[in-house]
C-alpha positions as CSV (number, residue, x, y, z in Angstrom):
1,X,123.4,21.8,122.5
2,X,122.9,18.3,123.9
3,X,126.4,18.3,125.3
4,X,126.3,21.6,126.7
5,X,123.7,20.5,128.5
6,X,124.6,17.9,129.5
7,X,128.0,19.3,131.1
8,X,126.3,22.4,132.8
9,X,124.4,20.0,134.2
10,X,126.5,17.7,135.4
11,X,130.2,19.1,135.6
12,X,132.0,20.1,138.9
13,X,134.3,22.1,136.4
14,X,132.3,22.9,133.1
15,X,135.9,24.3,131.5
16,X,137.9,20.9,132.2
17,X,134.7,19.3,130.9
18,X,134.7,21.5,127.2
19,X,138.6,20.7,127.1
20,X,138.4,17.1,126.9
21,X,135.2,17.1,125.1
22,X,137.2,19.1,122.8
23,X,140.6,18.1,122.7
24,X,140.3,13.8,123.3
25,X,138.5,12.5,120.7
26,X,134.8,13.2,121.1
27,X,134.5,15.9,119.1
28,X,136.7,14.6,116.0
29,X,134.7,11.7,116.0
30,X,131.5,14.0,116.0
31,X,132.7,15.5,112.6
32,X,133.5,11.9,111.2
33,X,131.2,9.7,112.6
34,X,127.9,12.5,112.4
35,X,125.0,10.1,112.8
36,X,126.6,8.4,115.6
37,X,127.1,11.4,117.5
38,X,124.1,12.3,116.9
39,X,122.1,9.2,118.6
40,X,125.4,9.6,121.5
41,X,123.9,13.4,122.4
42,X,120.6,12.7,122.8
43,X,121.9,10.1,125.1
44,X,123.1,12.2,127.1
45,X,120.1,14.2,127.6
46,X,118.5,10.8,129.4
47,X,121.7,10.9,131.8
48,X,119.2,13.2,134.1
49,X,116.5,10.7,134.1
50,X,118.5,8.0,135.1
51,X,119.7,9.6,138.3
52,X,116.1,10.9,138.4
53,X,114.9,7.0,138.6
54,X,112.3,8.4,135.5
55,X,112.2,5.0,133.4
56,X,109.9,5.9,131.2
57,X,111.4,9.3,130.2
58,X,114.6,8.1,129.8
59,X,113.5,4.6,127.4
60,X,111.7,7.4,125.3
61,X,114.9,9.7,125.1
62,X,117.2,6.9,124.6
63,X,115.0,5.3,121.8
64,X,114.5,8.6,120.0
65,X,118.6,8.3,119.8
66,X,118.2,4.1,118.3
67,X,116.5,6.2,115.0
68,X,119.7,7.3,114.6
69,X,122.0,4.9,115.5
70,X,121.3,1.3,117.0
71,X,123.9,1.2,118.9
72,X,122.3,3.6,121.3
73,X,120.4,0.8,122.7
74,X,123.8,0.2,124.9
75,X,122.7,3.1,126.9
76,X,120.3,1.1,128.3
77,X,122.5,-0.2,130.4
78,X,123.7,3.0,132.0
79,X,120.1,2.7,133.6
80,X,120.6,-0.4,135.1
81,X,123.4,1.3,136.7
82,X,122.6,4.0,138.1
83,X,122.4,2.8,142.0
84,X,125.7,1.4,142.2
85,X,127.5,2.6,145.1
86,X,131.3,1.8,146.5
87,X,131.4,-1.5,148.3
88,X,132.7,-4.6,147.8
89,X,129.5,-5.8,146.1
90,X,129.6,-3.6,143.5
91,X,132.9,-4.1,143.1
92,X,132.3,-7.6,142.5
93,X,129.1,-6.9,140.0
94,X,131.9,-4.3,138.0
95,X,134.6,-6.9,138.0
96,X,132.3,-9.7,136.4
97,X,130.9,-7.0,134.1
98,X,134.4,-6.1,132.8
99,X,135.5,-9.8,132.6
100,X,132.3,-11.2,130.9
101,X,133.0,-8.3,128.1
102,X,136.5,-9.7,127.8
103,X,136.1,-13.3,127.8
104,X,132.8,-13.6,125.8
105,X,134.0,-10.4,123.2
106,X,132.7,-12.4,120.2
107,X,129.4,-13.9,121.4
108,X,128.5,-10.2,122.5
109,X,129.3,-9.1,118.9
110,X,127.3,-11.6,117.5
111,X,124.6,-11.0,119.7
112,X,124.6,-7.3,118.9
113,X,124.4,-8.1,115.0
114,X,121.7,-9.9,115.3
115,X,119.4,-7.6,117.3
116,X,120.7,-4.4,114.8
117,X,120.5,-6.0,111.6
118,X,124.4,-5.3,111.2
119,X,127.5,-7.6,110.5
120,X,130.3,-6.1,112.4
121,X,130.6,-9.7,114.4
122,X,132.3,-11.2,110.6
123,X,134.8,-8.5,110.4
124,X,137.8,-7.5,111.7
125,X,139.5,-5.3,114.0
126,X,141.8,-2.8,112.6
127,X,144.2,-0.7,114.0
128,X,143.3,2.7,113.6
129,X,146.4,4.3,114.9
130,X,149.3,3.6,117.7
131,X,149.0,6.8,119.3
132,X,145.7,7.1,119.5
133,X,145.2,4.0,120.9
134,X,147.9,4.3,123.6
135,X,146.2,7.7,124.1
136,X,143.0,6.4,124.8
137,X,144.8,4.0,127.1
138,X,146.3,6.8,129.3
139,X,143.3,8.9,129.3
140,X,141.0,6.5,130.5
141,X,143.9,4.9,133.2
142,X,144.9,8.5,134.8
143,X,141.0,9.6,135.0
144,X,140.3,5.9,136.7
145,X,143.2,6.3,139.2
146,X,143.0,10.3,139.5
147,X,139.0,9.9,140.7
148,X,140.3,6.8,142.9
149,X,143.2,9.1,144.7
150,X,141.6,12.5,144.6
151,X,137.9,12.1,144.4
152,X,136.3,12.0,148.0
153,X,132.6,11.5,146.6
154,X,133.5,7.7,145.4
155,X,131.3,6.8,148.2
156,X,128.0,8.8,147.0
157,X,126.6,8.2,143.6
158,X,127.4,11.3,142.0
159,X,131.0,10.2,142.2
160,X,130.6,6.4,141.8
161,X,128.7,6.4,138.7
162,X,130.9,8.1,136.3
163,X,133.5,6.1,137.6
164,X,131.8,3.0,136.9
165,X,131.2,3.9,133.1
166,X,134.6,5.5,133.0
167,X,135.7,1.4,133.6
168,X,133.0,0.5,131.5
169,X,134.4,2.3,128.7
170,X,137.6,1.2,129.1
171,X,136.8,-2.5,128.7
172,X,134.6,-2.2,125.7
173,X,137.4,-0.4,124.0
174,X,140.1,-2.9,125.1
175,X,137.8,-5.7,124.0
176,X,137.9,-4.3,120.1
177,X,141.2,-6.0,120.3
178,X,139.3,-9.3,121.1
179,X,137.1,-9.1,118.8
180,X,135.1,-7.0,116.4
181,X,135.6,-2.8,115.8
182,X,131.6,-2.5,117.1
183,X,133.1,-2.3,120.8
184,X,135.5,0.6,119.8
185,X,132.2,2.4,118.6
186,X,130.7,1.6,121.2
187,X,133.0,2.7,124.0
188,X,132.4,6.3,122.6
189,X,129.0,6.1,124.1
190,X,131.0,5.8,127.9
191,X,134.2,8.2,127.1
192,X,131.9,10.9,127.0
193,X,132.1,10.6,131.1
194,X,135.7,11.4,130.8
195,X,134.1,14.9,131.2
196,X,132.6,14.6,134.2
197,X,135.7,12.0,135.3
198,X,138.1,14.9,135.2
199,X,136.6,17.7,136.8
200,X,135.6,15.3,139.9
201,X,139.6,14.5,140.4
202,X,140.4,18.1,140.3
203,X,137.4,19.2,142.1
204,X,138.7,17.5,145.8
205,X,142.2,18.2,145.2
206,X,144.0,20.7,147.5
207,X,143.9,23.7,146.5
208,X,147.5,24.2,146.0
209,X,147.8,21.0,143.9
210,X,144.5,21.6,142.1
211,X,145.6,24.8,140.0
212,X,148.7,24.1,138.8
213,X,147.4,20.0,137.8
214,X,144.1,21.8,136.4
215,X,146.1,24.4,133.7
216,X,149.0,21.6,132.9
217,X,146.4,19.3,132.3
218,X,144.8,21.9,129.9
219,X,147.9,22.6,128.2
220,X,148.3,19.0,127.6
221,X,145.2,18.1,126.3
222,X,145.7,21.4,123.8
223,X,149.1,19.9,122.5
224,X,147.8,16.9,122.1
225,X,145.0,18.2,119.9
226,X,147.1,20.2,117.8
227,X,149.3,17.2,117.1
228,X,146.7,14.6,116.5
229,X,144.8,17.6,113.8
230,X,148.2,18.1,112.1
231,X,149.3,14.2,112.1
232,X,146.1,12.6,112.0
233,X,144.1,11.4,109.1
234,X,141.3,14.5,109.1
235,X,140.1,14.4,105.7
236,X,141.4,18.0,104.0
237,X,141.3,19.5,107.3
238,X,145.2,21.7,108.3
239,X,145.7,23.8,111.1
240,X,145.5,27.4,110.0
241,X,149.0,28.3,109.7
């Protein structure tokens, strides 16, 4: 319910939106990692308060989510956000964002343990599978350079802000290779804007680019979900043939 609210109120192109919700990783980790997702929906439902500029309302959403999982509390920071708008300066504030989570990958771990209680900072990153990973890779580049190329709302908010968290996203889950398996949790939180990513590339294309793009990329994303079902490691779970 959270996420469907959240894409009908949101989404430029609610279908594109349910496909990659769907079909790239959200929703499989929703049916392993339960009490995550559960903090990461109510998340969402503060999404409207932050472009609202409602602070209180959306602390109070977002720490109903930290009973369920602390990581929530990176949220936050979606807040802090929110008025970011395509110019050089934030450009500048997005590049030392991405580069401070990159270069200082283990002090950030450390520092998140010891607000949470938690020890992820003393373990290890693990690989959790090549083609997922490259996948995640891909996604996250074409929806980056697609909004880039396609998009002509990077200069009002609307557009810019999903874009930012898109990159966001991206760098928390390259910096699990840095450092510590938190950051890949915690870019799930930020690849939930892949839905509203996608639909804002196809949104501005022309039209007859947009329909053919829009139903390959579909098809792709269903492939892809059938594969990763029937290879991946889904406790007892087979496709029905």
């Amino acid at each position: 319910c959270c996420t469907a609210s959240f894409i009908s109120r949101n989404s430029e192109d609610p279908a594109v939106s349910w496909i990659v919700f769907i079909c790239l990783g959200s929703m499989t980790f929703a049916m392993n990692g339960m009490r995550q997702a559960l903090a990461m929906s109510i998340c969402l439902l503060s999404y409207r308060y932050a472009k609202g500029k409602n602070l209180f309302r959306f602390l109070l959403v977002v720490m109903i989510a930290v009973l369920f999982h602390k990581s929530a509390m990176i949220f936050v920071l979606i807040y802090l956000l929110r008025n970011m708008r395509l110019n050089w300066k934030s450009g500048v504030f997005l590049a030392a964002i991405v580069a401070a989570l990159l270069l200082f990958a283990n002090r950030f771990a450390f520092l998140y343990d010891s607000m949470t209680g938690e020890d992820y900072a003393s373990g290890e990153s693990f690989e959790s599978g090549g083609a997922v990973v490259i996948l995640v890779m891909v996604v996250s580049t074409v929806a980056i350079v697609g909004i880039l190329i396609f998009s002509k709302r990077l200069k009002e908010p609307q557009g810019f802000f999903p874009l930012t968290l898109i990159v966001i996203g991206f760098s928390l889950y390259l910096a699990r290779f840095l450092s510590t398996q938190i950051y890949e949790r915690v870019s799930y939180y930020f690849a939930y804007f892949l839905m509203l990513g996608f639909p804002l590339m196809f949104v501005d294309m022309k039209n007859e680019i947009r329909k053919p793009a829009r139903v390959c990329f579909m098809i792709a994303c269903i492939a892809l979900f059938v594969y990763r079902i029937g290879k991946g490691a889904f406790a007892d779970f087979e496709m029905f043939w």
